[in-house]
C-alpha positions, 0 to 999 in steps of 0.5 A: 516451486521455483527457487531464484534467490541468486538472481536479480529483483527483475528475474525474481519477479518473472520467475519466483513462486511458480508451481506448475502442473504435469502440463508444464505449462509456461504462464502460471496455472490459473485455479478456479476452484472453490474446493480440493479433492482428497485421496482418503478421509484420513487425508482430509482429516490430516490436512484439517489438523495441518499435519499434511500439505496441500489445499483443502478450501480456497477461502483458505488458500489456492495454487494461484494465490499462494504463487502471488503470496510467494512471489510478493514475500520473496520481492519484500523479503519477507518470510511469509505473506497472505492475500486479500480482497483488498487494501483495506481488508489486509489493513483491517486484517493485520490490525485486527488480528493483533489486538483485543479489547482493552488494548491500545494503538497509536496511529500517524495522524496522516492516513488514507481516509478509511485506515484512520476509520479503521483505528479511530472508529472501528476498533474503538468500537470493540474496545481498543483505544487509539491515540493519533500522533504527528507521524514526523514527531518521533517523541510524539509517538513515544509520549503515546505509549501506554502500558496497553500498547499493542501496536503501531500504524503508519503510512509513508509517504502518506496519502495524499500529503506525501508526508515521510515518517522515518520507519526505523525511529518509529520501529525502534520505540514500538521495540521499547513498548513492546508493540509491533510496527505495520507500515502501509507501503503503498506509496513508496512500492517495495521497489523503492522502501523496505520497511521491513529491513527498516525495523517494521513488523508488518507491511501491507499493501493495496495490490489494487494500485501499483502492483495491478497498476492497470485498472483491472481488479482490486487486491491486498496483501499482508507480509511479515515473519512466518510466526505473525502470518501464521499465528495471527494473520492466518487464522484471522483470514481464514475464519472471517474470510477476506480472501483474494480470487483467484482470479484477481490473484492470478492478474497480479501475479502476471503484473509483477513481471512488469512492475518495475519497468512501469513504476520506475517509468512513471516515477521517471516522468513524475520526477520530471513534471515535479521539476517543471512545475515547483515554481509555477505561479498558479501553484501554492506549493508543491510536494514531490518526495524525489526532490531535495526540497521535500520538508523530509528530504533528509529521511527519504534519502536514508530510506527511500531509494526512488521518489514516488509515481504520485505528486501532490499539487496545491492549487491557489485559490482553494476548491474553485479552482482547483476543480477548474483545474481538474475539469481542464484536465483533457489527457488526465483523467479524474479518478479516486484511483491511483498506481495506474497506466493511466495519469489520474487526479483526485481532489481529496478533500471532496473525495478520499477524505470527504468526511473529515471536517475542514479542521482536522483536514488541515491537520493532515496537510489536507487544504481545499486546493489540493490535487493529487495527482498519480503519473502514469505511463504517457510520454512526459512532454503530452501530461506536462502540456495538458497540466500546463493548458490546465493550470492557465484555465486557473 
């Protein structure tokens, strides 16, 4: 296996992780095998007992995704990372894998719509509680602590509102509560935030975004300290069985090579439209975490070294026109999706966070003319033009 610590994050991501086969091939080897053969019985039942390496069942693990877990782990500096079938199923899965009934968790109230299914209904129905809080409100979370207190679940920025929560005031009182942290990163990119030098336990992510970041296949990953991975997460993946293909693993892998030079791109071009478009008439407000005028501006600066690819535009004149807007739209197109080549808008409301009522969206920061927009790699000057065209048809 490849080693590259000494080298820069760039080469890292070209080259960490690799396991080549005799053929010596150049691009990483693509497995498309369920099973593995064993040399003796006595083999297969040491390598059962985890006594002896190798792979033994894909649903377990495979040479393709364990060069995508490694190269990831090496790029969050983390100890260890597990993939997954999705975002979703590394969010359900890390949480999951932690508690028990009778626990508790507290969660930030800002999350993507089916992580807060996740807390608020899924794992109530198996009898673990959970308490929302204001994510910015350090005291809030302190005041949710319980003597039950398992762990802690935050996104920043969040989706769609691009709220920052600052991660080590969070990590510290889950520290306080005995609790762990896990911090959804998918906004921020491990480019641009390491929660895990900031005092979180866990960091998930939906590979599907950013780190595929062309539209081709879903994906997720889990990363944390070997001991997390390997007592909780593992055993948890293993028997119930989300694990990522092959396949998909492999067209992740060869996506790290190019994530910075895409993401920093986009977040370029992101930081520019944000500026030419703050004051624009038809716009209530907008939220860019790269601009100095962002309600957290202060913590982005002490835990943030890049803005995002994401910018959240509140159109005045709620859902009407915030539909005109998205239906003007010619180069940008209306997806769900987000991270990708291609700039994208979504209108939450009706979308990602449809089935939560008019109340608790404006809780979230969530109001009916909001438009997520998510830049892409187009020259900036085309998508500033075709939001502009939009937003006179407003």
């Amino acid at each position: 296996m490849t080693s590259t610590t000494d080298y820069h994050l760039d080469t890292r991501l070209v080259h960490d992780g690799v396991l080549r086969t005799p053929f010596g091939e150049t691009s990483e080897a693509l497995f498309l095998t369920q099973g593995f053969i064993y040399e003796t019985a006595e083999s297969a039942e040491a390598r059962f007992r985890n006594e002896e390496p190798g792979f033994s069942y894909t649903r377990y693990s495979n040479p393709t995704t364990t060069m995508f877990e490694d190269r990831m782990a090496s790029f969050e500096g983390a100890e260890a990372a597990r993939a997954t079938a999705t975002g979703m199923a590394a969010v359900t899965a890390a949480m999951v894998c932690q508690v028990k009934a009778g626990d508790h968790v507290v969660a930030a109230r800002a999350l993507f719509g089916s992580c807060r299914w996740v807390v608020e209904d899924f794992l109530p129905s198996f009898g673990v509680e959970c308490t929302l809080v204001d994510g910015p409100d350090i005291d809030a979370w302190r005041r949710a602590v319980r003597p039950e207190t398992k762990a802690f679940l935050l996104e920043t920025p969040s989706n769609p509102s691009l709220e920052i929560i600052d991660i080590a005031a969070v990590a510290a009182v889950a520290r306080e509560a005995g609790a762990t942290l896990t911090v959804d990163n998918v906004f921020a990119t491990p480019l641009f935030q390491k929660p895990l030098a900031l005092g979180a336990d866990c960091v998930v992510y939906s590979a599907t975004k950013h780190i595929d970041g062309q539209g081709r296949c879903l994906g997720g990953i889990i990363l944390s300290s070997k001991t997390f991975i390997e007592e909780k997460v593992q055993p948890f993946l293993r028997m119930t069985g989300p694990s990522l293909s092959p396949f998909n693993a492999w067209v992740l892998l060869k996506s790290l090579e190019t994530l910075p030079l895409r993401v920093e791109r986009q977040t370029r071009t992101a930081g520019f439209l944000a500026e030419a478009l703050t004051a624009h008439p038809k716009l209530a407000y907008l939220t860019y975490p790269g601009r100095s005028d962002h309600p957290q501006a202060e913590i982005i600066a002490r835990q943030m070294t890049g803005g995002s690819t994401l910018i959240a535009l509140a159109v005045k004149g709620g859902k009407e026109e915030a539909f005109r807007f998205m239906n003007a739209l010619t180069l940008i197109r209306i997806s769900n999706n987000l991270g990708d080549a291609k700039s994208l808008v979504t209108h939450p409301s009706t979308t990602t966070h449809q089935r939560f009522s008019p109340a608790l969206r404006a809780e979230m920061g969530i109001p009916d003319g909001l438009v997520r927009l998510s830049v892409g790699l187009e020259h900036q000057s085309d998508l500033l033009a075709d939001i502009e065209r939009a937003l006179d048809a407003v």
